[in-house]
Every structure is written in structure tokens, then in C-alpha cells.
C-alpha positions in Angstrom: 0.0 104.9 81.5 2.6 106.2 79.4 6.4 107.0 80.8 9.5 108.3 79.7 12.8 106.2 78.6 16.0 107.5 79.5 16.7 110.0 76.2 13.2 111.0 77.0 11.0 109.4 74.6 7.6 109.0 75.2 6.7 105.4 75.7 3.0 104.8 75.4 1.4 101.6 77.7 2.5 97.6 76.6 -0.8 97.0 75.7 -3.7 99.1 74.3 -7.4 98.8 73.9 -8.3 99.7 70.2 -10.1 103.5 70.3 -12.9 102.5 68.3 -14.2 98.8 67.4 -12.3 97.2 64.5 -14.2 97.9 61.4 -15.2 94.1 60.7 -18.5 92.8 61.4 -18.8 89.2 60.9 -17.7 88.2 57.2 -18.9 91.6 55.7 -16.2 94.2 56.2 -17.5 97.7 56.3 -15.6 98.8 53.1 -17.5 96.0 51.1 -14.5 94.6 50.2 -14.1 90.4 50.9 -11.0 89.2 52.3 -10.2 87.1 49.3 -10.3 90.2 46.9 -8.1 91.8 49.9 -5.7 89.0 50.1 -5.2 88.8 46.1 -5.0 92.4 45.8 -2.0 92.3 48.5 -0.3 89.4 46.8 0.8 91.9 44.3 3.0 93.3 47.0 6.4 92.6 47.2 7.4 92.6 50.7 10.6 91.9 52.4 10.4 88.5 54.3 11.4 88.1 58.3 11.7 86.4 61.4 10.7 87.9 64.2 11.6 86.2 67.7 11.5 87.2 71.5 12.7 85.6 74.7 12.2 86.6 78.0 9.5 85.5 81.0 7.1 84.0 78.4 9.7 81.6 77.2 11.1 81.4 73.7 9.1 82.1 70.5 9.0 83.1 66.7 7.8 83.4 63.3 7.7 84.5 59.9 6.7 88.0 59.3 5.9 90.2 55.8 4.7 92.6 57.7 7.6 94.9 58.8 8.5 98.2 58.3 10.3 101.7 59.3 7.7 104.4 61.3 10.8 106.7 62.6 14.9 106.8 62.1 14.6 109.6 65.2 13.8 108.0 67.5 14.6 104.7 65.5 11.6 102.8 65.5 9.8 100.0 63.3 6.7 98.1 63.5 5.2 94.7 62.7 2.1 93.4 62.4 1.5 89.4 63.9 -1.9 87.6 63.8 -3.6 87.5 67.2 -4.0 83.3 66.9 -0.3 83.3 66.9 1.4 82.0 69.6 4.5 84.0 69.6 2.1 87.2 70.0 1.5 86.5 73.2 5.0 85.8 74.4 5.9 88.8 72.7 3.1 91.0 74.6 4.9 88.9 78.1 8.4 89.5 76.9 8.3 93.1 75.7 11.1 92.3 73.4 11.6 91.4 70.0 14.3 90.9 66.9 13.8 91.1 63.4 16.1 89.3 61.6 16.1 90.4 57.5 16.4 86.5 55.6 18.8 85.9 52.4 17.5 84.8 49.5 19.0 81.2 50.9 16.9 81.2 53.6 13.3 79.9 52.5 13.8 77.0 54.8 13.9 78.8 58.0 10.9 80.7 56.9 8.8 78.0 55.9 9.5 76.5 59.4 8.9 80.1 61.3 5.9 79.9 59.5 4.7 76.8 60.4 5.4 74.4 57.6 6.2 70.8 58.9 4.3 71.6 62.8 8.0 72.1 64.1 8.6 73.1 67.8 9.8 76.1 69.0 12.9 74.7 69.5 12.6 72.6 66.4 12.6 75.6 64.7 15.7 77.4 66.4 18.0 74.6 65.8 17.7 75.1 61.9 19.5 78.3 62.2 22.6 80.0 64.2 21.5 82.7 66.7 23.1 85.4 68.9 22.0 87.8 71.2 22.9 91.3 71.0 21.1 93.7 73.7 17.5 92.6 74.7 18.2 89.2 74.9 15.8 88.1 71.8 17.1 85.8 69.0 19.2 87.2 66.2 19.6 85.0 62.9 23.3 85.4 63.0 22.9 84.8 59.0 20.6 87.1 58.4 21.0 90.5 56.1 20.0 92.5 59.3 18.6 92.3 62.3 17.1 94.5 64.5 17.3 94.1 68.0 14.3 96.1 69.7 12.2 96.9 73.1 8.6 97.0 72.7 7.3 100.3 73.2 3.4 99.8 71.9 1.1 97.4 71.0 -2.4 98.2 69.0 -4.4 95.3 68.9 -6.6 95.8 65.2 -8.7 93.6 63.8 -7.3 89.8 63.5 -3.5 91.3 64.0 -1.7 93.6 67.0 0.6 95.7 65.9 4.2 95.9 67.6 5.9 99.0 67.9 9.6 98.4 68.9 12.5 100.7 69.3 15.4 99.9 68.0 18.2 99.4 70.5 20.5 97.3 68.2 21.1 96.3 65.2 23.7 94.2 62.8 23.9 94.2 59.4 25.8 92.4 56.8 27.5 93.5 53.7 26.5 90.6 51.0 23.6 88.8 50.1 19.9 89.4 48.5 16.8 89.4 50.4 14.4 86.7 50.5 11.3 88.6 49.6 7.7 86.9 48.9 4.9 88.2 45.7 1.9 86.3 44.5 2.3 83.4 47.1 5.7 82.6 46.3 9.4 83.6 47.2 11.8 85.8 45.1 14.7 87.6 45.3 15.6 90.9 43.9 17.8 92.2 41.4 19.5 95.7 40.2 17.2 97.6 37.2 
């Protein structure tokens, strides 16, 4: 059932059932496109390359994330897209809380572990970076370009992936440093035209 927050925005239920059935049956997606040809198509995509984490009742938990971005600057709100087989998606549906910290360019390590590279633990994986808190209690990469500290406000389960809507709470940012960003299967960083 949906509430109000204090300023009065509308906060729509944790968790949601999908309105209609997600579109893929089987292997054969409905549009007739495979999810190879998908999957290459989107590796021509540059996308900005993050860590999402989230503490709380559920415990500790995070991982890499490409798929981030703004829905509203009033109310400031983002969302991000994590695979359903993922643990941290579940601890994030528990903990109703989540950061997303922004990497450097320096910081391929920390994503290839967030992502799973070398079967790290959890807290394998937080011990190869320095983190903060700053209002929801979630983990902030204090070396990150920016992180933004957020409260979940919705959750779409679609397809293989929910999708997390948080609103932004917090945030710190820093002055220097390029973004570690990921095209065609590899990481990159960016530079002025």
C-alpha cells in the first residue's frame, strides 16, 4: 500500500508484482530478438560503472552495477537495475537501503571483485576499499567520484532483473578524478572532446 514520507512524496509499496507477465517465454523473447544480439547490441553502450551496497537486517551486501541512472532531481530520485540471482538483491529488498558509489578510473579492482571475479566474500570484498556511512547506514566507497546515499522507495521485479527505485537522501561528491566506465566488454575512462 502506498504512504506518504515526511515532505509528502508518494512512496509506492517495497515490493511489487509485475502488471503484466514479463515479455520472455522460454528462450524466444517476444520481440524476436535473442539475447546474444541484445547483449552485443548493448555492449556499444558506454555506461558509467558502480557499486551498489546496502546494510541493514539482511546483513551486509554489494556489487557491481552499469545499470544506474537519474528518473527525477525533484524529488531526487535514481534507479538501478540488479539481476534477480544476485545475492545482494535480496538483502537489498530486506534492508530497504542502498548506496551508489560512482568508481575512478583507478578502481577496476574493486569492481571486478563487486562483481564477482576471484569468488570473494562479502567481507572479502569490503576490505579492498575504505567505507563511510553517511545517512542510511549503507556503505559509501569513501574513494569514489560520488556516492549516493538513498532509501528504497520501489521495486519492479521485470524479467531476470528488479528494478530499485531509491530516493536520494545523501550524497558526496568529489572534485577530481575520471570515471571508470565499461564499452564492448572492457573498462575505459573518459576524456574532454
Amino acid at each position: 500500500m502506498a504512504g506518504l514520507d515526511r515532505s509528502g512524496m508518494r512512496l509506492m509499496s517495497h515490493v511489487s508484482e509485475p502488471a503484466h507477465p514479463s515479455p520472455m517465454v522460454g528462450n524466444a523473447p517476444s520481440s524476436g530478438v535473442s539475447t546474444a544480439e541484445f547483449r552485443g547490441a548493448f555492449a556499444n553502450f558506454t555506461t558509467t560503472v558502480s557499486i551498489i551496497a546496502t546494510d541493514g537486517p539482511a546483513g551486509m551486501a554489494g556489487l557491481t552495477c552499469s545499470a544506474v541512472c537519474a528518473v527525477s532531481d525533484d524529488p531526487p530520485l535514481l534507479l538501478a537495475c540488479v539481476h534477480g540471482k544476485n545475492a545482494a538483491n535480496a538483502a537489498m529488498k530486506t534492508n530497504k537501503v542502498m548506496s551508489v558509489s560512482c568508481l575512478r578510473a583507478d578502481q577496476s579492482e574493486l569492481s571486478q571483485a563487486f562483481a564477482g571475479v576471484g569468488r570473494l566474500t562479502v567481507e572479502e570484498r569490503f576490505a579492498l576499499g575504505e567505507w563511510h556511512q553517511l545517512t542510511t547506514g549503507a556503505p559509501c566507497s569513501t574513494s569514489a567520484l560520488a556516492t549516493l546515499d538513498c532509501e528504497i522507495v520501489d521495486i519492479r521485479d521485470v524479467g531476470t532483473h528488479s528494478i530499485f527505485v531509491g530516493k536520494v537522501v545523501a550524497t558526496s561528491a568529489r572534485e577530481a578524478g575520471e570515471p571508470l566506465v565499461y564499452q564492448r566488454r572492457a573498462y575505459a575512462t573518459t576524456r574532454n572532446l
